[in-house]
C-alpha positions as CSV (number, residue, x, y, z in Angstrom):
1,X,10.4,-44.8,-44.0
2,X,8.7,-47.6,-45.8
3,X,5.4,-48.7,-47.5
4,X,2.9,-46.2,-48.8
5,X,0.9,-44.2,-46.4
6,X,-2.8,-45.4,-45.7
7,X,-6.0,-43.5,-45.1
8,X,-6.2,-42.7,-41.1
9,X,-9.5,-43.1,-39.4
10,X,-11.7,-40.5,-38.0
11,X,-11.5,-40.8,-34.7
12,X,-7.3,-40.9,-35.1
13,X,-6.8,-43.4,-32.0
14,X,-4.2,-46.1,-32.6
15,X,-1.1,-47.8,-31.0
16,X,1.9,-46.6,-31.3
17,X,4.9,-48.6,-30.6
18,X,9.0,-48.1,-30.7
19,X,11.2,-51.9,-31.2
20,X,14.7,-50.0,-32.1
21,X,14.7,-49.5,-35.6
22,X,11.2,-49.1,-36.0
23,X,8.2,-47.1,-35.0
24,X,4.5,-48.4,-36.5
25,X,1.7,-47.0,-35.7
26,X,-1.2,-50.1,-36.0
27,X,-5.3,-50.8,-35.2
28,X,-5.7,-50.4,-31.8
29,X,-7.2,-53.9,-31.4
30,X,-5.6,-56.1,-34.3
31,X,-2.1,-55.1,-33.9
32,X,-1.4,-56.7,-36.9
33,X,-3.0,-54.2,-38.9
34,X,-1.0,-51.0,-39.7
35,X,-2.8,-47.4,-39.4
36,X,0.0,-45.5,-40.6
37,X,3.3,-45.4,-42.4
38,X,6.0,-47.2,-40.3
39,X,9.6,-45.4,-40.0
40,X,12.6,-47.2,-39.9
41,X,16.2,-46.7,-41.6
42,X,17.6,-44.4,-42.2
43,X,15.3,-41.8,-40.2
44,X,16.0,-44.4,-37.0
45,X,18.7,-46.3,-35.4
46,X,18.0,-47.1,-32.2
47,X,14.5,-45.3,-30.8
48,X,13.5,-45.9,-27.2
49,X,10.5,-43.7,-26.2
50,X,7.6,-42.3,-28.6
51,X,4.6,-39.8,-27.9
52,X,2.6,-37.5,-30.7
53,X,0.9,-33.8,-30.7
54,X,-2.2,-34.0,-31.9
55,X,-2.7,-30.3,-32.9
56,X,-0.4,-31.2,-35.7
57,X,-0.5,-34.7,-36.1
58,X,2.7,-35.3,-35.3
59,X,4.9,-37.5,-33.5
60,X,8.5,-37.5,-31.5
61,X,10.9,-40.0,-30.7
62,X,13.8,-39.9,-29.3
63,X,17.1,-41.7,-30.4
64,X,20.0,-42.8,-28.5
65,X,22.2,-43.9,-31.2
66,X,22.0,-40.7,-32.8
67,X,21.5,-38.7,-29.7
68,X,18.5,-36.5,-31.8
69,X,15.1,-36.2,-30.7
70,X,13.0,-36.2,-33.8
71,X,9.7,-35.7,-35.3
72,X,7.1,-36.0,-38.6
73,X,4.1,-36.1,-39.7
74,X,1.8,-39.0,-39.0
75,X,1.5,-39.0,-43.1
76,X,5.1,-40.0,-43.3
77,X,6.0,-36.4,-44.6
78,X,8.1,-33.8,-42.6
79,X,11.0,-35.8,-40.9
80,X,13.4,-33.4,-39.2
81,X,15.6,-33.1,-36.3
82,X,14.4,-31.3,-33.6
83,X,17.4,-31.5,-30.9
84,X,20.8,-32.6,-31.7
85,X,22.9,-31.6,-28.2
86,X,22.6,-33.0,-24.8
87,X,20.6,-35.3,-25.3
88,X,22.7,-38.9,-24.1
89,X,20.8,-41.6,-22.9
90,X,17.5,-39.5,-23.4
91,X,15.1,-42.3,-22.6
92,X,12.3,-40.4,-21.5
93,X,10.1,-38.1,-23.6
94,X,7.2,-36.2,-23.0
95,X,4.6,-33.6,-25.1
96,X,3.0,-31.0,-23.6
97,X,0.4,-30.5,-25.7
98,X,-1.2,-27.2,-23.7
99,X,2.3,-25.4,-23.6
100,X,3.5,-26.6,-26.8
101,X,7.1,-27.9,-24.8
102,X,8.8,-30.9,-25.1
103,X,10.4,-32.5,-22.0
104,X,13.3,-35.5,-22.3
105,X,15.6,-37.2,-19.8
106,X,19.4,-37.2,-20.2
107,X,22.3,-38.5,-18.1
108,X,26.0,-38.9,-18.4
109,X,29.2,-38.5,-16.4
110,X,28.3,-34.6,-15.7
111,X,24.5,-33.7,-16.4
112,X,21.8,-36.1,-15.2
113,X,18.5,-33.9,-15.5
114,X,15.2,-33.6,-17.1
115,X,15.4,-30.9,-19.9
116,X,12.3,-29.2,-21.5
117,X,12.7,-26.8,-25.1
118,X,9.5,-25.4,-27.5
119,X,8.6,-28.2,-30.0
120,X,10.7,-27.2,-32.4
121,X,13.5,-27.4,-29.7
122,X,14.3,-23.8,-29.6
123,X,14.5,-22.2,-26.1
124,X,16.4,-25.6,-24.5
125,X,17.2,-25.6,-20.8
126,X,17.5,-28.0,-18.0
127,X,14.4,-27.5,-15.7
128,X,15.6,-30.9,-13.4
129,X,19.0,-31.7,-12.7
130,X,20.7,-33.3,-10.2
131,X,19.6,-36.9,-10.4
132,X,21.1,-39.9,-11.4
133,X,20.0,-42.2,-14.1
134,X,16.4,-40.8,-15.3
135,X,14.7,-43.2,-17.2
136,X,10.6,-43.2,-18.0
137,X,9.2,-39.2,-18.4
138,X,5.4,-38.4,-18.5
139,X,3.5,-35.1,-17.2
140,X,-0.1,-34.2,-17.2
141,X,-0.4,-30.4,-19.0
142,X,-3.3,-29.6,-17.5
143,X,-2.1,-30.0,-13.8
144,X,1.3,-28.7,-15.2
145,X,3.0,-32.0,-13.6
146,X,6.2,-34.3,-14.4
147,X,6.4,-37.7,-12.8
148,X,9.5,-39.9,-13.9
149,X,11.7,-42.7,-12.7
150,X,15.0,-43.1,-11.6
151,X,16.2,-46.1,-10.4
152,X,14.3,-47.9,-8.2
153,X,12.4,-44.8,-7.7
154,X,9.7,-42.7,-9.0
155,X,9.0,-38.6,-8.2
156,X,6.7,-35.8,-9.7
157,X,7.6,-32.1,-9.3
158,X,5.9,-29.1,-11.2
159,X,7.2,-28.7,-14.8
160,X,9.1,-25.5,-13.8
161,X,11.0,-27.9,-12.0
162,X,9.4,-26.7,-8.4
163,X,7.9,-28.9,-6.1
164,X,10.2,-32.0,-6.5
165,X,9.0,-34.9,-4.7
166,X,10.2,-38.3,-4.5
167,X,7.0,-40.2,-4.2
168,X,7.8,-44.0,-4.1
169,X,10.9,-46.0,-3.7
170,X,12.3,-49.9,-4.2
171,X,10.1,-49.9,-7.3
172,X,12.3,-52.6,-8.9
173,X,13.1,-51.3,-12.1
174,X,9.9,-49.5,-12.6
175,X,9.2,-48.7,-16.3
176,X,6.0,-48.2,-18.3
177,X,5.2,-44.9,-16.7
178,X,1.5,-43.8,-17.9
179,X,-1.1,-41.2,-16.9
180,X,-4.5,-42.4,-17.3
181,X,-6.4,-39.0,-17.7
182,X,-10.2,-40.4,-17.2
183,X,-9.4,-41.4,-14.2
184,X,-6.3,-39.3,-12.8
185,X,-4.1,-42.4,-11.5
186,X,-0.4,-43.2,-12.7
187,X,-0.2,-46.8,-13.4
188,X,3.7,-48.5,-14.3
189,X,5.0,-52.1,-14.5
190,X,7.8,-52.9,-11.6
191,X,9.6,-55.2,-13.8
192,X,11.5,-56.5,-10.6
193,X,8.4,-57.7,-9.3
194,X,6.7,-59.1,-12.7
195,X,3.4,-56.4,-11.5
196,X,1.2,-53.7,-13.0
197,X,0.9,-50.7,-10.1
198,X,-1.1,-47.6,-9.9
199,X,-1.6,-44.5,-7.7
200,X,-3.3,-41.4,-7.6
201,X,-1.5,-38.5,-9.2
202,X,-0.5,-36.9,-6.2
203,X,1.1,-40.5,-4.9
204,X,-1.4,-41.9,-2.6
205,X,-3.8,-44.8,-2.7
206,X,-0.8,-47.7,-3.7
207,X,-2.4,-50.3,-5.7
208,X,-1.2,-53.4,-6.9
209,X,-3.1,-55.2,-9.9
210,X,-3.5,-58.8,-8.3
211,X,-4.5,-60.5,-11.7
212,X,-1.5,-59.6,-13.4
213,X,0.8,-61.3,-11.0
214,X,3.0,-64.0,-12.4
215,X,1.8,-62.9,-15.9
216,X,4.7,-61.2,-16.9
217,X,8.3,-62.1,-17.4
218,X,10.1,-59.1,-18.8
219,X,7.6,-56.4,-19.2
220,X,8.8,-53.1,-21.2
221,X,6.1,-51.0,-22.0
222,X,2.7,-49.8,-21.1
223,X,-0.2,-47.6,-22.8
224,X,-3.5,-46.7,-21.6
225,X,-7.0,-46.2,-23.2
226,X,-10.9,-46.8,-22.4
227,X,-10.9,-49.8,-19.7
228,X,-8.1,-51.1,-21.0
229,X,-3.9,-51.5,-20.3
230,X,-1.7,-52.5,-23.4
231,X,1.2,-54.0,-22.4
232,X,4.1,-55.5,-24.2
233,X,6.6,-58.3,-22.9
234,X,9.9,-58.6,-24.2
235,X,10.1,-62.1,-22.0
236,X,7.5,-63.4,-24.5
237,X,7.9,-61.2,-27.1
238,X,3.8,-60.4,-27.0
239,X,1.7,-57.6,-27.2
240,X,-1.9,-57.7,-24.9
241,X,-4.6,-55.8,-22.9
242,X,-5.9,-56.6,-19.6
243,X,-8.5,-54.8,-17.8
244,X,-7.1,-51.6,-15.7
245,X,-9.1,-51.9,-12.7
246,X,-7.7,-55.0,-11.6
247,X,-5.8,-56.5,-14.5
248,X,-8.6,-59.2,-15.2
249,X,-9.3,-60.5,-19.2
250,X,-5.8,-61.1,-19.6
251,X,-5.2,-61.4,-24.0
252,X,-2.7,-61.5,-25.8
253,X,-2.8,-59.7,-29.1
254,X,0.2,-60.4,-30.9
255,X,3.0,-62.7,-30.3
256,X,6.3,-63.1,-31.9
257,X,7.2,-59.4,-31.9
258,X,10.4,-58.5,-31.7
259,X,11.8,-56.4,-28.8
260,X,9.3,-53.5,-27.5
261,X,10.9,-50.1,-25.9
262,X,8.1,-48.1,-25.7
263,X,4.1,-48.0,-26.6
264,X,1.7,-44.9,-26.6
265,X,-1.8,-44.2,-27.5
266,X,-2.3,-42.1,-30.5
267,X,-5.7,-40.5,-29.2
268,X,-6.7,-37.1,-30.1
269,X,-9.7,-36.9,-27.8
270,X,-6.9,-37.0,-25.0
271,X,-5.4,-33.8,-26.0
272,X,-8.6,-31.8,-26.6
């Protein structure tokens, strides 16, 4: 944890982003403008996914180094370990903010599932297994559904684990997974492909964001808010925004950034 923790504003919306050793937290439109305290070593070593609670202003990460999922205080204060056991390769994280779980991927040679515990990661179970290398993790509380990728492919199910659908396949690598909640579409980058693609949360209505083609080059991460995508390349090692309808206004916002694994909005309005 570094530099000295700065006043947060009111309407506590910012970006969050995860480059290995480091998790910032900066204005939503000048990423070179930091909201909150940034954490690095020793609290991280290698951090691939991010996402927050807003009830208590905290957020999670998950590390694969260390093969902990941990969390703090958006302050900087309260830095603990929340799960410490099976937990390899655990690239996927996901809050639910409505019944106060937490859900993460994890494969190895034996268990390749989706596992869900209570925040403070008591009450651990698998609620997913039998898959193969899941990767990206998101669910929408309110419709009590997971969607996630693995492989080329990308599936929902209930988050008791019923209802497991494989909804699209030959994805190409898809990461980026989001849920935009104004509108109720999933929206991910097939990095294969060099495209931004959306559907509607129960799979249908495949869409394909023509402006963004041939834009990208080795797109990692995605993040949604307002009218806008946030996107981060690790081709080009840039952070921008296009517009989400059809990926027009193309900008970038910050360029010479090192490696991105995973962005998230930091918007409390979302989880109200």
């Amino acid at each position: 944890m570094t530099g000295v923790p700065l006043s947060l504003p009111e309407s506590r919306q910012f970006l969050l982003y995860a480059r290995q050793i480091e998790i910032r937290g900066v204005d939503i439109y000048n990423p070179y403008y930091n909201y909150i305290i940034s954490f690095t070593v020793p609290d991280i070593d290698n951090v691939t996914v991010v996402d927050y609670d807003a009830l208590e202003q905290r957020i999670y990460w998950s590390d694969v180094r260390t093969q902990t999922i941990k969390r703090a205080f958006i302050n900087g204060t309260g830095i603990e370990t929340v799960v410490s056991a099976d937990i390899p390769n655990a690239h996927g994280l996901a809050v639910d903010w409505v019944s106060r779980n937490l859900f993460w991927t994890s494969y190895d040679g034996n268990k390749k599932q989706i596992n869900v515990a209570r925040l403070d990661g008591s009450f651990k179970n698998a609620v997913i297994q039998g898959l193969d290398k899941p990767h990206c993790l998101v669910l929408h509380p309110i419709l009590g559904k997971l969607y996630w990728t693995d492989g080329n492919n990308i599936s929902m199910a209930n988050t008791d684990g019923t209802n497991r659908t494989v909804i699209f396949t030959n994805q190409k690598g898809p990461v980026g997974l989001s849920i935009d909640h104004d509108t109720e579409h999933l929206y991910w980058i097939s990095s294969g492909n060099s495209t931004i693609n959306r559907c509607k949360l129960d799979g249908s209505g495949l869409e394909v964001l023509d402006a963004v083609k041939g834009k990208l080059n080795k797109a990692s991460a995605l993040a949604i808010m307002g009218d806008k995508l946030w996107w981060a390349d690790q081709g080009t090692d840039e952070i921008g925004t296009c517009d989400k309808s059809d990926g027009g206004d193309w900008k970038v916002l910050r360029n010479s950034t090192s490696p991105m694994m995973h962005m998230k909005i930091y918007n409390e309005t979302v989880q109200t």
